[in-house]
N, C-alpha and C positions, 0 to 999 in steps of 0.2 A: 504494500500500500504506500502512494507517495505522502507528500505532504503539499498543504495549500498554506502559503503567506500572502497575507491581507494586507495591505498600505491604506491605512484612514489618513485621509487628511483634513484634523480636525484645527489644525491654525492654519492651514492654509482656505480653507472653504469661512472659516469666519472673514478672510478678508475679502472675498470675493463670493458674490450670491449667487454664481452660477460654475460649479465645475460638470461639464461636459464628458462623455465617453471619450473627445481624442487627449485632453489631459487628464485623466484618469490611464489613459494606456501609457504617457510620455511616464507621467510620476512613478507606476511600477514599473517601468523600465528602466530611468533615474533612478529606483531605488535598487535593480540589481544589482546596475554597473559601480553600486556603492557597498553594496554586500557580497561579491568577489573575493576580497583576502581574508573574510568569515566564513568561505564555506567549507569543507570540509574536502581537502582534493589528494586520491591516491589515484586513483588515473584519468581524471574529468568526467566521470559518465555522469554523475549530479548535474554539472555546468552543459552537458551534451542535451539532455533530452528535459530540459524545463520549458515550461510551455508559460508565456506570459501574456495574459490579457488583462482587456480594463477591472476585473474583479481581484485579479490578484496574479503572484507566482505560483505555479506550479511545479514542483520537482517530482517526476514521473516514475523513476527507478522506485523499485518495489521496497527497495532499503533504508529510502529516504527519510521514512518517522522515526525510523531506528537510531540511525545515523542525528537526526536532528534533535532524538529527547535524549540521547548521549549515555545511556546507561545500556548496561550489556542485556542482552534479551534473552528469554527463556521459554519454552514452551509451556505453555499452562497448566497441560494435562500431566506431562513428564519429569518437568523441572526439567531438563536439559535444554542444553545450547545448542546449536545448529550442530551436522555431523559434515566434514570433509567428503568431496566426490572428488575423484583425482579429475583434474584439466574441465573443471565447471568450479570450483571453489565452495563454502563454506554454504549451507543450506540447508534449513529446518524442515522437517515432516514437512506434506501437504495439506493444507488444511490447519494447520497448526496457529492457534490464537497465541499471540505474544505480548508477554507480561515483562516490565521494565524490575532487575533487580536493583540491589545501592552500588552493584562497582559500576563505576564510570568509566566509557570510552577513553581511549587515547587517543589524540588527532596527529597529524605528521604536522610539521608546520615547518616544513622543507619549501611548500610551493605556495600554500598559503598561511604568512605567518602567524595568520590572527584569526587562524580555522577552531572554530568551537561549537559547544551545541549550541541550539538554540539559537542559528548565525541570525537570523531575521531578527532578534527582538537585540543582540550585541549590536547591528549594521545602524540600526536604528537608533542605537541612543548615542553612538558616537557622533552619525552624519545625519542628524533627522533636520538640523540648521541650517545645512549643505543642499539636502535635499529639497529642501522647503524654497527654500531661496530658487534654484534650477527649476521648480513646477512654475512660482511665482513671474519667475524671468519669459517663462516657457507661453504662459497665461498671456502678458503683455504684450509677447510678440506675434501671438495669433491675435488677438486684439485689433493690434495694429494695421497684421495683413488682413485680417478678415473684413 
């Protein structure tokens, strides 16, 4: 199952009484290219197959909630962790409901330094000033041309 991150823009819609579907789709996409060295990257396929519209991010790969609430996973019915397939890698039962324990993921932060869980809610409170600003700027200049 992947995972869906949301962008509200709740100080940028107070300054302006009308946000539109084409800035709602600039804003999450200003807010991926700002959540990049939070995501979590050992060979890109998170960054490969997100699906971004005006509702939100999508991160598609099956591993993705796992990967973003950061704690190691287990099968609910067996307690066990996933089992090794040679040349397919690491994967749980079929069907298998997964339960988050207390040990926490390791992330590499070889490629992205500032990879952690939960990267949407960390991308966001670093650059949400950054980002606000770039919808804002984004706002004025359809404005302009429209």
């Amino acid at each position: 199952m992947g995972i869906h991150i949301k962008l509200n823009l709740p100080r940028i819609a107070q300054k302006f009484d009308v946000i539109d579907d084409s800035v709602r789709l600039y804003a999450q996409n200003a807010f991926y290219r700002h959540m990049q060295d939070y995501i979590p990257f050992e060979q890109g396929a998170l960054q490969r197959t997100v699906v971004i519209d005006k509702t939100g991010i999508t991160f598609t790969q099956p591993y993705a909630r796992y990967v973003y609430i950061g704690k190691r996973m287990v099968d609910a019915s067996t307690g066990r962790g996933p089992h090794y397939i040679p040349n397919v890698g690491y994967r749980y039962r079929k069907g298998a409901k997964l339960v988050p324990t207390d040990a926490p993921l390791r992330y590499s932060h070889e490629v992205h330094p500032l990879a952690c869980d939960h990267w949407g809610n960390a991308a966001w409170l670093a650059k949400k000033d950054v980002i606000a600003r770039e919808v804002e700027a984004q706002i004025r200049r359809s404005r302009h041309n429209g």
